[in-house]
N, C-alpha and C positions, 0 to 999 in steps of 0.2 A: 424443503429443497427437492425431494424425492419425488413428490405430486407433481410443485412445480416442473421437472423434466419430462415427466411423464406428461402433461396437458401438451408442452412445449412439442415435443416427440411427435404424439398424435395430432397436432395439429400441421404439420410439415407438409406442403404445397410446390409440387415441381414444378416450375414456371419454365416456358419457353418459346422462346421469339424468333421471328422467321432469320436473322441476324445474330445473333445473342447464342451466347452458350446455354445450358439449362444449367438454371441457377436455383438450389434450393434453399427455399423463405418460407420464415416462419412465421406466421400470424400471432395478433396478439390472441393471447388464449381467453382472454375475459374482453375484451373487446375486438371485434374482429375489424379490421379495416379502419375506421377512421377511431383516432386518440380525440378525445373531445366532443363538440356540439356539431352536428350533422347537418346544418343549416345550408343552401346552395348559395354562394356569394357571385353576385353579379356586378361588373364593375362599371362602371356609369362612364362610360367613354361614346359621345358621339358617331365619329367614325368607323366602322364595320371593323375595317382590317384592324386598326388600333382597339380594337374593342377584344378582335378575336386572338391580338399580341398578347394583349395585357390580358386577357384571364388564362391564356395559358403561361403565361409566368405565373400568376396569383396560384393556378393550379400546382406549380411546379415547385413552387416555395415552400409551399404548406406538406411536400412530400420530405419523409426523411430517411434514407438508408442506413443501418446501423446492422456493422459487419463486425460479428464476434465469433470465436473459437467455441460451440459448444460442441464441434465433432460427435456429433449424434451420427454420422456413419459410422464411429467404432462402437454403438449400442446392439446388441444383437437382439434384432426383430423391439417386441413391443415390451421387453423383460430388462426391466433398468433397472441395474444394481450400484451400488454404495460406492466403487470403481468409476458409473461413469457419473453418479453426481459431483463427488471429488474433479474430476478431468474439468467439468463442466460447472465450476464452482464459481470459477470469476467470470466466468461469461455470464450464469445464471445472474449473480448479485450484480452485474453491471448494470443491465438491462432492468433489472426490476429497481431499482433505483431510477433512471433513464426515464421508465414507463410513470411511475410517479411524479415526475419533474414535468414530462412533458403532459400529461393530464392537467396537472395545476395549470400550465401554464394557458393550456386549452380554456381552461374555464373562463378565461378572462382575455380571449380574443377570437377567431376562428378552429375550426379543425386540422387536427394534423393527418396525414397517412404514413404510417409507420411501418417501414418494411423490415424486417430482422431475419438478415441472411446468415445462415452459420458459414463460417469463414474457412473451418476446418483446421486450422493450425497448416494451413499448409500454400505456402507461397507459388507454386505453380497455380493451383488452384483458385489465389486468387488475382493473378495475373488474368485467366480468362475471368474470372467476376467484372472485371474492370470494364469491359465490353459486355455485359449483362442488358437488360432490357431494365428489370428494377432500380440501376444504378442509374444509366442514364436519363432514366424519368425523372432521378430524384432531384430537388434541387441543392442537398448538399447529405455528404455522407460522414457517420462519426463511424470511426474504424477504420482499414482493422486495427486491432491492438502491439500488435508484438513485430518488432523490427522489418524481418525476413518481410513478412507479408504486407507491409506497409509500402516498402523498395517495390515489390512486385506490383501491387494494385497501384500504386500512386505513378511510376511509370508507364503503364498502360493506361491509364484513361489519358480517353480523345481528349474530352473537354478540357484542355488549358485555367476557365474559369470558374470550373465546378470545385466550391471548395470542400478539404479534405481536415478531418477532425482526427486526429490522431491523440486519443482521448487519456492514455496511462502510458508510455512509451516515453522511459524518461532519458531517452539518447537526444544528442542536443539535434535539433534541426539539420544543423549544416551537415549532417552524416547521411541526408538525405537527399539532398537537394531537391525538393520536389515545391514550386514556386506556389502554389496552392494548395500549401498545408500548412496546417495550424494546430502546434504543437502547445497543448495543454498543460503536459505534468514539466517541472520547469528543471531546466536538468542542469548537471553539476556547475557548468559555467553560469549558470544562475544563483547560484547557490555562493560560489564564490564572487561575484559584483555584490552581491549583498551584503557579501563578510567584509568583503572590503571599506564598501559605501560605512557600516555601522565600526568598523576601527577608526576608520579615518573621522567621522563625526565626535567618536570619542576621543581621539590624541588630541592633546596637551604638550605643548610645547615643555621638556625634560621627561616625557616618557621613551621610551625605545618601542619598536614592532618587531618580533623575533618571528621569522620565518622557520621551524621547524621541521626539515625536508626527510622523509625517509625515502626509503629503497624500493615500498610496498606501490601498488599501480593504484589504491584509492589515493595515496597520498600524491602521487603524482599529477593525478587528473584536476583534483581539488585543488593542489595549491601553482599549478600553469597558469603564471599572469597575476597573480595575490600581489608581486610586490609594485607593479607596477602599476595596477587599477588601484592601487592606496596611493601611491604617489600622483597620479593622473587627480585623484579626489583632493589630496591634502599633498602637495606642493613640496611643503615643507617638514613632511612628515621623515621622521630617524627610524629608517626600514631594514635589517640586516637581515640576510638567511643564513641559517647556519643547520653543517648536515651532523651534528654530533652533542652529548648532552655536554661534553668539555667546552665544544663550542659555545654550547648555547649559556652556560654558566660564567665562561669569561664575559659574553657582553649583556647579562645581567646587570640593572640601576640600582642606586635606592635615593638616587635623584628625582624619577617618577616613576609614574605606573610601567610596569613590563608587561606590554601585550602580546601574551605569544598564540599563534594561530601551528595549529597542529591539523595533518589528514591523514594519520595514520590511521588504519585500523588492525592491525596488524597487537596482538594482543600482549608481545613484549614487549612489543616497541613501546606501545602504550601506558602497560603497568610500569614499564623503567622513566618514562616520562612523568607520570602521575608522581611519582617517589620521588623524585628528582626536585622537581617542584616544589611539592610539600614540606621538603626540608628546607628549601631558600625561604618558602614561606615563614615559617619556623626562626628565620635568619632574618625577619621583618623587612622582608621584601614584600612589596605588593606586585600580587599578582592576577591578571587579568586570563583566563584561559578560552581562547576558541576552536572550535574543534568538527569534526566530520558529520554530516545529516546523520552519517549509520551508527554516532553513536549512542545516540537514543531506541538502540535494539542489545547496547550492551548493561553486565551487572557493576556496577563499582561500589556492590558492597564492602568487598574486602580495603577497599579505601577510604574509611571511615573520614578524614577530611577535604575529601572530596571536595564537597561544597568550598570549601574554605579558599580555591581557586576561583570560584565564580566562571563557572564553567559556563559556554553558551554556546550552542551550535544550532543552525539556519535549521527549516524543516519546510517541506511544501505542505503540511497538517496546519489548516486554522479548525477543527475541531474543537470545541469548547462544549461537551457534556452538558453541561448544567445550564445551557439555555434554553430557553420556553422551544426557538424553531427547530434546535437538535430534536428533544423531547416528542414535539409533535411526529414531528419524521419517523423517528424512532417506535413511537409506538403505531403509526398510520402504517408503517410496512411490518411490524408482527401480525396486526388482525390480517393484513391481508394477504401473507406470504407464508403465517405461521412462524419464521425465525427470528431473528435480530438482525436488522443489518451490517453490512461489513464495511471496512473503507473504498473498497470496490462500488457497493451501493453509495454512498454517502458521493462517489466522484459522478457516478452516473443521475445521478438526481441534478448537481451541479451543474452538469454539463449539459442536458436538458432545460434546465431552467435556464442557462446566460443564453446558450442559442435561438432556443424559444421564446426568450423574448424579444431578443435584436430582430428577429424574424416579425415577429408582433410588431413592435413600434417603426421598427424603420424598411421592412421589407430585403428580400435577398439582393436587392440588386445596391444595397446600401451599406451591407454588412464591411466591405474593405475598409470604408471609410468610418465607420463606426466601432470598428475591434481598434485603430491605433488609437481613440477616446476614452472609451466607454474601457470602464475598472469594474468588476465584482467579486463581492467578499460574501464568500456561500459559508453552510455549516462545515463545509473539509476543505475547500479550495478555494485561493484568492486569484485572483487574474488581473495580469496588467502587460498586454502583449505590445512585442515590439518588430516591425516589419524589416524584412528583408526581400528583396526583388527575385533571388537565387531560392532562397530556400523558405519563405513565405514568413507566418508569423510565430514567433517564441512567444511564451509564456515566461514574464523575470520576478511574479510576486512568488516571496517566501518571507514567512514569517521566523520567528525567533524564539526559543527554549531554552530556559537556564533552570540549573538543576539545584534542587530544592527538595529538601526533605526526602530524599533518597531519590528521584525521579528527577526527569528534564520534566518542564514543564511552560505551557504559554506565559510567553510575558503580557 
């Protein structure tokens, strides 16, 4: 990672256009300038002017601007230390995943041009990027990453129909409103149409749905709208919420299954939930438990019947280790990075590959009509986007985790 900032660093190019701010881009450090086969494509168009249209779109397609936080101005001079590889740790793994995706994808149709502007972490800064010369050339940009700077760049640019790849930024779209962006990582209200769509598929005419409301703001966000996209899916589904565990034990069944859908994370709320449970379990009730993306980063050792809830919560991770194209990946980016990759890499591989190849098969000027079709189930990331005219296109695939043998894990 250390080298890597260090090639990254020294390769740094201040570009600037007689209009344009100076914007500084970073070259790729092992291929300079074009990602891919170098070949000059000429496009077979009779008429001059339609000749001189269409190869400067073909030109224009094939460019990609990819704007990330590696603030390599807080590096002092050419002396990189362990500080700023950490700072620069998820820009670094973005990109080199990013840069592998779009090489594969090179090899199996044209070249690309890859522009990689450090973004700076800092939304003034890239409010003028948005007005840049390498941006506007490009014909679409993945980045930046992080809220702040997204509002800024994606408000400023001219272009209306330059689309905007907002790559790990899992705020929902509509916090954005920016009609030409395309929100990747699928965010809470994603997460809950899922929950819902998979309770409602599961109810059973004699089961109950208990709505489990806490106090806490994950539980809030997560469950705004659960009882009503279950009833919208399943009509006739028996939906109660209830903000207390007395509540939630008076409308307990042992008529059907009791599916209670919980967003707390909130870690007493949780342990007094888990307890609660366990014991109606105990009381041979069947119980069905759904519960928050986050808590697949908690322990519930200490809840040794855990499982015995059948616990299951949504995950934007399709990750699966143990396949041949994880494996290859995996090991194609230690030889050439020297680390392991991270799920930052593993997104940026992703996102490279769906885009690189919409690009490939259907061209930029195809891409609208082809993201509300076109589904992909990568090694980290599934995509199944849905348009808006206000705030452009979401991301709503997520997968599913039920926990097993101590751990959540794919279903």
């Amino acid at each position: 990672m250390k080298n890597t900032l260090i090639a990254i660093s020294a390769a740094v190019v201040l570009g600037a256009a007689s209009c344009s701010p100076k914007t500084t881009v970073l070259r790729n450090p092992n291929v300079p300038g074009n990602v891919g086969k170098t070949e000059e494509v000429i496009p077979d168009v009779a008429d001059k002017e339609k000749d001189k249209a269409r190869g400067m779109l073909l030109a224009k397609e094939r460019n990609i601007a990819l704007l990330l936080p590696f603030q390599l101005d807080l590096i002092a001079g050419n002396d990189v230390q362990e500080k700023d590889v950490k700072r620069s740790a998820l820009a670094l793994d973005f990109y080199q995943g990013f840069q592998l995706g779009l090489e594969e994808v090179a090899r199996k149709g044209k070249p690309f041009r890859l522009k990689v502007i450090d973004s700076k972490d800092n939304p003034t800064y890239n409010a003028s990027l948005a007005s840049a010369e390498d941006v506007s050339q490009a014909g679409i940009v993945v980045g930046p990453v992080y809220p702040q700077e997204i509002r800024a760049f994606g408000r400023n640019v001219v272009d209306e129909n330059k689309w905007i790849v907002n790559p790990l930024a899992a705020s929902p779209a509509s916090d954005f409103n920016i009609s030409n962006l395309i929100t990747v990582t699928p965010s809470i209200y994603a997460h809950m149409e899922a929950v819902a769509t998979k309770v409602a598929e599961e109810y059973k005419i004699g089961d109950v749905v208990i709505i489990y409301q806490t106090t806490d703001s994950d539980s809030k966000q997560f469950l705004t709208g659960m009882a009503t996209a279950i009833r919208e899916k399943k009509y006739n589904a028996h939906v109660v919420t209830v903000s207390s565990l007395e509540q939630l034990n008076e409308k307990l069944t042992q008529a059907g299954n009791n599916i209670i859908i919980s967003g707390t994370t909130d870690k007493t709320s949780l342990n007094n939930l888990i307890s609660a449970l366990t014991k109606k379990k105990s009381e041979y009730y069947s119980i069905r438990l759904f519960g928050h993306p986050l808590w697949d980063r908690f322990d519930f050792s200490n809840h040794p019947s855990f499982s015995g809830l059948n616990p299951t919560i949504s995950t934007e991770s399709n990750l699966k280790p143990w396949t041949s194209a994880v494996r290859q990946f995996r090991e194609l980016y230690r030889q050439k990075y020297g680390v392991m990759p991270s799920d930052q890499s593993y997104k940026g591989y992703d996102v490279a590959v769906f885009f690189g190849t919409l690009i490939n098969k259907y061209g930029l000027e195809n891409l609208k009509a082809k993201l509300e079709t076109e589904t992909y189930n990568g090694i980290y990331n599934t995509y199944k986007f849905t348009y808006n005219e206000t705030w452009g296109f979401a991301n709503m695939a997520v997968s599913f985790k039920e926990y097993i043998h101590g751990s959540f894990q794919l279903q």
